[in-house]
C-alpha positions as CSV (number, residue, x, y, z in Angstrom):
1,X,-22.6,0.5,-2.7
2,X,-22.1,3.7,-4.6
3,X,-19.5,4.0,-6.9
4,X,-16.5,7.0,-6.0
5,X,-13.2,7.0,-6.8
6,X,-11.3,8.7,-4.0
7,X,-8.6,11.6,-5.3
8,X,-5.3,12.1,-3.8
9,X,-5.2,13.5,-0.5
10,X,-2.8,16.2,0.8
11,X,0.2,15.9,2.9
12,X,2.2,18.5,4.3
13,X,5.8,18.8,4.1
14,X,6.7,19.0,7.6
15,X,5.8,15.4,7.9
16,X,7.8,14.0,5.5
17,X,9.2,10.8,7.1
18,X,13.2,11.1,7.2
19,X,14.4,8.4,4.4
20,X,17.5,8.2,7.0
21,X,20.9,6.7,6.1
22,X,20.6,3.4,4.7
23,X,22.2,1.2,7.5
24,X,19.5,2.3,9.5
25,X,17.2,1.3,7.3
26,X,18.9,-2.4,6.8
27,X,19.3,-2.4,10.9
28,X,15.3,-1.5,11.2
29,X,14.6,-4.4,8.8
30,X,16.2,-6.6,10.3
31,X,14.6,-6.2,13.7
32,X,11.3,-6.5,12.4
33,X,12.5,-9.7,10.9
34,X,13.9,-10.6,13.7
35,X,10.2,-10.3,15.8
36,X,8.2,-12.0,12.7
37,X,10.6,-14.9,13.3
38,X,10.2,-15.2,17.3
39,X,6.7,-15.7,16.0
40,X,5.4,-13.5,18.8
41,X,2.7,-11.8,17.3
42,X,-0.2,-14.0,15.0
43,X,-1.5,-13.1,12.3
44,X,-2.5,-14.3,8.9
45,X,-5.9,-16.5,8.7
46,X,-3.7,-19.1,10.0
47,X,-2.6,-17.1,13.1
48,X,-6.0,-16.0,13.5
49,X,-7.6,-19.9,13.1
50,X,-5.7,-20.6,15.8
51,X,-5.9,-18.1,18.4
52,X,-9.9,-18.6,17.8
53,X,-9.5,-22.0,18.7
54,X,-7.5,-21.3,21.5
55,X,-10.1,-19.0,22.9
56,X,-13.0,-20.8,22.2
57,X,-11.2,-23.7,24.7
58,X,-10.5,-21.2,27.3
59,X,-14.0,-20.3,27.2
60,X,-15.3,-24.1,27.3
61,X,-13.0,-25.1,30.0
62,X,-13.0,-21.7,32.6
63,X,-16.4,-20.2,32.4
64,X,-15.7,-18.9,36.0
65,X,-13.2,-16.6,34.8
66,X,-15.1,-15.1,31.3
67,X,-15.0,-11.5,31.5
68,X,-12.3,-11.6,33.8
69,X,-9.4,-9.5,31.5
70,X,-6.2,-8.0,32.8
71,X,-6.1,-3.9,33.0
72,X,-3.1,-3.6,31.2
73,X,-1.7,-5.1,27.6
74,X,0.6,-8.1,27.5
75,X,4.2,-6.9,26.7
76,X,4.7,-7.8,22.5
77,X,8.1,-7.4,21.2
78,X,-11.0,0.5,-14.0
79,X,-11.5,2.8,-10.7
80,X,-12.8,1.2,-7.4
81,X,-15.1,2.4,-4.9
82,X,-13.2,1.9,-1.5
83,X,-10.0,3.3,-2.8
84,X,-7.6,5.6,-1.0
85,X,-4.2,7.3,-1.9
86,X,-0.9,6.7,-0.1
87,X,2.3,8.5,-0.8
88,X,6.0,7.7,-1.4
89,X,7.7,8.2,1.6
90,X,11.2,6.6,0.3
91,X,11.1,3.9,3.0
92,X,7.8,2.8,2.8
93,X,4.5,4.3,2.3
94,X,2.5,6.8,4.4
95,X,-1.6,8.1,3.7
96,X,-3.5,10.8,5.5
97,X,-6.4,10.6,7.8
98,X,-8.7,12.8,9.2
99,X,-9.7,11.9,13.2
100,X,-12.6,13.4,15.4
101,X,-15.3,16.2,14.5
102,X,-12.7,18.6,13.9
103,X,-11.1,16.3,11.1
104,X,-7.6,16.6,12.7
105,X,-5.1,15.2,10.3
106,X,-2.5,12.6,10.2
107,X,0.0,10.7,8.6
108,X,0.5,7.4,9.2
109,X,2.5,4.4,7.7
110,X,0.8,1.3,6.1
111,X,1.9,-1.3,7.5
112,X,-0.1,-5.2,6.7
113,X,1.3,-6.8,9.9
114,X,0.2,-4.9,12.6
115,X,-3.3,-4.4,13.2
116,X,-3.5,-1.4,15.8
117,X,-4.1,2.3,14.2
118,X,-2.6,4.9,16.2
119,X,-1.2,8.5,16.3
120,X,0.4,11.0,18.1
121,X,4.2,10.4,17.5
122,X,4.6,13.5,16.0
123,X,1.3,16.0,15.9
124,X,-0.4,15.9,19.3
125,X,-3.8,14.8,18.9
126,X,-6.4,16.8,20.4
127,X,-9.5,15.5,21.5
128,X,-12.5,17.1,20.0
129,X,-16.3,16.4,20.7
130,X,-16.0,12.9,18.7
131,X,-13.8,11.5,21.3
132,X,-14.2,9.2,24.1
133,X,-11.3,7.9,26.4
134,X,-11.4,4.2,27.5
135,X,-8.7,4.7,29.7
136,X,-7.0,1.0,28.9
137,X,-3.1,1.6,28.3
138,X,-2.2,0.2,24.7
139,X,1.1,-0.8,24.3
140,X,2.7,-2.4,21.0
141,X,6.4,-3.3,20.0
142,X,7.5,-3.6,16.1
143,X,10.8,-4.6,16.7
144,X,12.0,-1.8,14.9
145,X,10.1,0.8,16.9
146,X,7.6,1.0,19.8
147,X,4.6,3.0,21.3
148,X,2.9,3.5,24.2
149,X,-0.1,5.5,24.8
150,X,-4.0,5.5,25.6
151,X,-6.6,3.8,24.0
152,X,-9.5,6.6,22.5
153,X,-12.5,5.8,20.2
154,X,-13.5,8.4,17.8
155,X,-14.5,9.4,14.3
156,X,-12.1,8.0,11.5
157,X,-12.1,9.1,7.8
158,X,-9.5,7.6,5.0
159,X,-11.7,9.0,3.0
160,X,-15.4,10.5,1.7
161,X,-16.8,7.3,1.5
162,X,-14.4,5.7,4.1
163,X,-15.7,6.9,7.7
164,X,-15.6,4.9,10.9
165,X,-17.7,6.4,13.6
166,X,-16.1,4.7,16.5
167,X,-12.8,3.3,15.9
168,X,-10.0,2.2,18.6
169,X,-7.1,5.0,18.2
170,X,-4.4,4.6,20.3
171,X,-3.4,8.1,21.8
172,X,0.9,8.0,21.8
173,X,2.3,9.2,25.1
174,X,6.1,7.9,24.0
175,X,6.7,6.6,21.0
176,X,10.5,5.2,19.4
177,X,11.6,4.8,15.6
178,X,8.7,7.0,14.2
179,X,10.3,9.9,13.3
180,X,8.6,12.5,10.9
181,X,5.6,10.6,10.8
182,X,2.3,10.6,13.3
183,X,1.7,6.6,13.9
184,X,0.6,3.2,12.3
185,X,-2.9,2.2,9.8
186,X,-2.7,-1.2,10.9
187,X,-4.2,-3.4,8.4
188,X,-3.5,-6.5,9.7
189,X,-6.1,-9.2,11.0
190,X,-7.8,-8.5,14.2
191,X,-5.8,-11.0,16.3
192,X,-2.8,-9.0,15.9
193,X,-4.2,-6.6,18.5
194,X,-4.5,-9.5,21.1
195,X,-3.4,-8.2,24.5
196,X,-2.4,-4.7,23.4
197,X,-4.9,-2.7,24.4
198,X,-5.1,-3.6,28.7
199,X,-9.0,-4.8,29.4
200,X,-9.4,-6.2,26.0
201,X,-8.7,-9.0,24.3
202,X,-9.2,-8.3,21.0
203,X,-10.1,-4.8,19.2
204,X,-11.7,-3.9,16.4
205,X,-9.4,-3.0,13.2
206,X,-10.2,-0.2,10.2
207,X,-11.1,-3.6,8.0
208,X,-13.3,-5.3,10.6
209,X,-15.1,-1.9,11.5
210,X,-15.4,-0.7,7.8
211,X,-17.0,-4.5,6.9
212,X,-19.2,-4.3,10.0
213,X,-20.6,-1.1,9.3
214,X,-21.2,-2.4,5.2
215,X,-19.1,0.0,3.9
216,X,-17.0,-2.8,1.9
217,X,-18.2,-6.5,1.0
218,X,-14.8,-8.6,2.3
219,X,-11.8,-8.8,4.4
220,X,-9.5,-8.2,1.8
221,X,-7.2,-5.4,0.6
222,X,-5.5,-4.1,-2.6
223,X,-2.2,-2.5,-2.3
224,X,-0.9,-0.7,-5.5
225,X,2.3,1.0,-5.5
226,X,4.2,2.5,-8.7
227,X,8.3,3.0,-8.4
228,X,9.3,6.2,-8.5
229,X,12.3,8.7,-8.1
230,X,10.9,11.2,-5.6
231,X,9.9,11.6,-2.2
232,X,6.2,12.0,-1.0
233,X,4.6,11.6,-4.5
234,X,0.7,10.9,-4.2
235,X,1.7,7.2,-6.5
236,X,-0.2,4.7,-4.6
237,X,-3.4,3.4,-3.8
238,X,-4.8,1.4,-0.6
239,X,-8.3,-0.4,-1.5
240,X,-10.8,-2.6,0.7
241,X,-12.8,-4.8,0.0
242,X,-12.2,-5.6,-3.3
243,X,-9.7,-5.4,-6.3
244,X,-8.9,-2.1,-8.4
245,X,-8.4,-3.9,-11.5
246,X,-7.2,-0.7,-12.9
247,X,-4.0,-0.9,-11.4
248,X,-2.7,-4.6,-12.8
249,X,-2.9,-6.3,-15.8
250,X,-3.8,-10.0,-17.0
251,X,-4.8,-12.0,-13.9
252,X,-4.4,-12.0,-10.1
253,X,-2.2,-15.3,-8.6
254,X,-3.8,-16.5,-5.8
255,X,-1.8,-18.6,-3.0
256,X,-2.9,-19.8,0.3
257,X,-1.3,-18.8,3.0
258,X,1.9,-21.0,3.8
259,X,1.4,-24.0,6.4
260,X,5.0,-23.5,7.1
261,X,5.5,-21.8,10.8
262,X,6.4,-18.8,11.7
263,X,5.0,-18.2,8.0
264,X,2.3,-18.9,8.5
265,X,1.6,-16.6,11.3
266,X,1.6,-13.6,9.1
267,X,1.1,-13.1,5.4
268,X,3.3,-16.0,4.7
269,X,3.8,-17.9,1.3
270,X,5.4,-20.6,-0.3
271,X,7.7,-19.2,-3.3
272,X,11.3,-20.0,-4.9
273,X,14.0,-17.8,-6.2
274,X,16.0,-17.5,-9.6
275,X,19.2,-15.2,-10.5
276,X,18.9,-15.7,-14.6
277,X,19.5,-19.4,-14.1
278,X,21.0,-19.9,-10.9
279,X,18.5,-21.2,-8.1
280,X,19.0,-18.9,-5.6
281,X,16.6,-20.3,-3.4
282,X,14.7,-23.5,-3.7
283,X,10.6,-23.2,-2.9
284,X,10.5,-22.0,1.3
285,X,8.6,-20.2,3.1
286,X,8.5,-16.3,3.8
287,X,6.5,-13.5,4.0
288,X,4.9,-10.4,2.2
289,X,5.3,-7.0,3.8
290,X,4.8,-3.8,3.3
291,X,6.3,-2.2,6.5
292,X,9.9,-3.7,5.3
293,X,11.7,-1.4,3.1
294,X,14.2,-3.9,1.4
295,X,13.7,-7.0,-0.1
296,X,15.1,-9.6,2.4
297,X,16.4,-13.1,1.7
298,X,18.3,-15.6,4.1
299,X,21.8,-15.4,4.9
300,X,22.7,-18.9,2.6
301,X,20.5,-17.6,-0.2
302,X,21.5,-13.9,0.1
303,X,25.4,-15.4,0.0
304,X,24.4,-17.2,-3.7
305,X,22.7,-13.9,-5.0
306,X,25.8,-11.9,-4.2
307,X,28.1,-14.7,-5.9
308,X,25.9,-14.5,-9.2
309,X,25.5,-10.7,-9.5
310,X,29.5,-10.3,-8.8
311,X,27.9,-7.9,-6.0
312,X,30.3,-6.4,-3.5
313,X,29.5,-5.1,0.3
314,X,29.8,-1.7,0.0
315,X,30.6,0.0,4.0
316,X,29.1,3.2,3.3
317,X,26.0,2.3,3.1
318,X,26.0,-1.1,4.3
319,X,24.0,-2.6,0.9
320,X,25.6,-4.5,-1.8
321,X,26.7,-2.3,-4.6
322,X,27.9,-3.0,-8.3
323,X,29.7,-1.3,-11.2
324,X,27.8,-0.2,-14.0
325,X,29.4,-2.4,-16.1
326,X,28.2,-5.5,-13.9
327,X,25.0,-3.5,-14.1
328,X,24.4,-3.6,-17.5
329,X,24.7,-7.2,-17.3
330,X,22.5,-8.4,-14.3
331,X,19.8,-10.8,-14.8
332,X,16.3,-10.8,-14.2
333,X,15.2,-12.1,-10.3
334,X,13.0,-14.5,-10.6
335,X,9.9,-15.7,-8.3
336,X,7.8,-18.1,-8.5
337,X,4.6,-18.0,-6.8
338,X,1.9,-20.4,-7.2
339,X,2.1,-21.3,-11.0
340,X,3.4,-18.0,-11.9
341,X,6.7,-16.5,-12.6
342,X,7.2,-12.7,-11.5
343,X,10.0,-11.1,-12.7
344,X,12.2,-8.2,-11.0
345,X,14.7,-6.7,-13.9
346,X,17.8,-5.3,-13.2
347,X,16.4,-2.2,-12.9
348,X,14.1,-2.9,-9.7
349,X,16.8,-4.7,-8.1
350,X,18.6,-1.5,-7.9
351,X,17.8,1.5,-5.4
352,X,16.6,4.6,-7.2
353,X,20.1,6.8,-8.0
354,X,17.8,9.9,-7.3
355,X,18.0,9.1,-4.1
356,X,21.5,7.7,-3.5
357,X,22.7,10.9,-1.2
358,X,19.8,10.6,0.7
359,X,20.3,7.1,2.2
360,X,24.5,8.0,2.4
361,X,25.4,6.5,-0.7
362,X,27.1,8.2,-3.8
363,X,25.3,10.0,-6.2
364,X,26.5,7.8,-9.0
365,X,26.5,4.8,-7.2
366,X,24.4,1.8,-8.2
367,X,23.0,0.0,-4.8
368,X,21.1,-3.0,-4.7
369,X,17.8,-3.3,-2.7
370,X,18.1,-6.9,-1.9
371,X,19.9,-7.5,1.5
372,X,20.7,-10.4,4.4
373,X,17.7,-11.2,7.0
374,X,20.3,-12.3,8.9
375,X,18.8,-15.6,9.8
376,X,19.8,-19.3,8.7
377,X,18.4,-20.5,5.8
378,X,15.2,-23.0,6.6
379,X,13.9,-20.9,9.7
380,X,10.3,-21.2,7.8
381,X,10.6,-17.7,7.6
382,X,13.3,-17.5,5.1
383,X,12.4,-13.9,2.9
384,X,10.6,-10.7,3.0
385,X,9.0,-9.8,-0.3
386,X,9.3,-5.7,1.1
387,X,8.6,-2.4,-0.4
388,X,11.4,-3.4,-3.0
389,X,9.5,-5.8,-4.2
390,X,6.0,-4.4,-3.7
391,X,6.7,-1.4,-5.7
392,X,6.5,-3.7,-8.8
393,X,3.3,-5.4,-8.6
394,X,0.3,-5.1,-7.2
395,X,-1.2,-7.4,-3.9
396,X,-4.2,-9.0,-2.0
397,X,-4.3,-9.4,1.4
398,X,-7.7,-11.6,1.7
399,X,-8.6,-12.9,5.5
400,X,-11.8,-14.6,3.8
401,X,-10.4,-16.2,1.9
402,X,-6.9,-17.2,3.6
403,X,-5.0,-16.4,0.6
404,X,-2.1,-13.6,-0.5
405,X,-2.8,-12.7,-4.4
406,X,0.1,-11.2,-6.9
407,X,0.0,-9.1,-10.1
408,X,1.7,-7.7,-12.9
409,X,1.4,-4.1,-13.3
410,X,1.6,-1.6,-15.6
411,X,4.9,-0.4,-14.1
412,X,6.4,-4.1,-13.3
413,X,9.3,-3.4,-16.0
414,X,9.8,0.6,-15.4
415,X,13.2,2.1,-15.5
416,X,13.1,4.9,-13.5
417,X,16.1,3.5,-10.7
């Protein structure tokens, strides 16, 4: 496998996504939490153990019915080769794509738990010689936002050394909550498309298509992101199949995924939380994701962070806020992960002032990115390790190995908020 590190790719300014006022964003966190806890959709190796085993019982016990499928979806509420840049887009993170022989392009958010790749939200897609209609309806709900749409299978390149020749698009004919942006790179496990496309039970993802086709070696992913101060800034980078150990220092932690449901449906681990000393939360369950903006913690352990950080509600913006004073003495967040502290200063805990205005805050105001889930504490689903959090080190999302893996970065301890 040749050896090509892929440069930034271009985005256009019209398709900035909106960063949007900042109770929106807490109110569209909060509904995707609220579908990762109902537990509807698996994924995860553990999800996807399971719904194998399930299967492989339907198929021992109804051979009459095998091949039998339903016409329309169920209803869900140093440098590395494989590498590809993704972009700052203030809530989370967005990378272009090329699709069909006319190398259309789009812009589509990352997101690690769902599995479906589609576009259309915003640019039309136009079908060009590459593409092939199935006709099956795919249908997929986020619980912050929802599509609708055709499934299509045609030529898709993340990059020069990144092409699919046949990969499952879905073709958005209504789409909610995607604003400014064209769709979803799902890069989730496979199962997560269960029942979404109608006629199929499961398709294949970017990850299962690019392994198939021996473009990468493994299952796995690399998600680098840096923290920055400005919108739609080429400062990340999305890798598969193996690790860019560029982008981290000292050593990778490596946890497997939580046996804790719902968890362990998704990319769940086991961690605790520290305020300086105060146990904020003892070792629980929860989850790491990239398509939540915030960094989310239970409603008991969000309570005891506010207490120690003398934090106060602030109703603009609907996320805690503190003086500058109080700033300049906050403590360090602690998590530990496996064997392995990770640290989040004062400074990361904070949203970035450059972009107070944006979000409806004030421009010298000092807002913190951790917020409520809105859920009890031991729901076994009881944090999201977000963008917030994600910004500051770099992860592994490994299906072969069933495991979630955690580094230090060069930028872990930056103080650009």
């Amino acid at each position: 496998m040749s050896r090509v590190l892929v440069t930034a790719l271009p985005f256009a300014s019209r398709l900035h996504p909106k960063v949007g006022h900042a109770k929106d964003i807490l109110a569209r966190d909060r509904a995707r939490a609220q579908k990762l806890l109902a537990g509807v959709q698996p994924s995860g190796p553990v999800g996807i153990q399971e719904l194998r085993a399930k299967r492989s019982h339907h198929r021992h016990h109804h051979h009459g019915s095998e091949g039998t499928k339903p016409t329309e979806p169920n209803d869900q509420t140093g440098g590395n080769d494989n590498s590809i840049d993704v972009t700052d887009a203030a809530v989370t993170y967005t990378t272009s794509v090329k699709v069909g022989e006319s190398a259309q392009t789009f812009t589509l958010l990352i997101d690690t738990g769902s599995s479906n790749t589609w576009v259309g939200a915003d640019t039309e897609y136009v079908p060009s010689s590459s593409s092939k209609s199935t006709r099956k309806t795919v249908k997929v709900s986020y619980g912050s936002g929802s599509f609708s749409g055709t499934e299509y299978t045609d030529r898709l390149e993340l990059a020069a050394d990144l092409v699919i020749d046949e990969q499952s698009i879905g073709v958005a004919s209504s789409a909610e909550g995607f604003d400014g942006v064209d769709g979803i790179l799902g890069i989730g496990p496979v199962e997560l498309t269960e029942g979404t496309v109608g006629g199929s039970g499961t398709v294949p993802t970017v990850t299962d298509n690019l392994k198939s086709e021996g473009k990468i070696d493994k299952e796995s992913i690399g998600i680098s992101y840096v923290p920055t101060t400005g919108t739609n800034l080429a400062n990340g980078e999305l890798t598969f199949g193996s690790e860019d150990s560029s982008k981290y220092t000292g050593e990778i932690t490596y946890v497997p995924i939580t046996s804790t449901s719902p968890a362990s449906n998704y990319w769940g681990i086991d961690q605790s939380v520290s305020y300086g000393n105060t146990t904020i939360m003892s070792t629980t369950a929860g989850i790491v994701d990239t398509g939540t903006t915030l960094l989310l913690l239970s409603s008991g352990a969000f309570k005891k962070y506010t207490t120690a950080t003398g934090a106060k509600m602030d109703e603009s913006t609907g996320l805690l806020s503190v003086t500058e004073a109080q700033f300049e003495k906050m403590k360090n967040l602690s998590f530990k992960i496996g064997s392995t502290t990770f640290e989040m200063t004062p400074n990361a805990q904070i949203w970035p002032r450059s972009l107070n205005t944006m979000m409806g805050g004030k421009a010298n105001g000092i807002y913190l990115v951790v917020a409520d889930m809105g859920s009890m504490d031991g729901s076994g689903l009881d944090f999201i390790d977000g963008f917030a959090f994600l910004q500051r080190f770099y992860s592994v999302y490994d299906t072969t190995n069933k495991q979630v893996g955690i580094a230090v970065t060069p930028h872990t301890n930056d103080t650009t908020n």
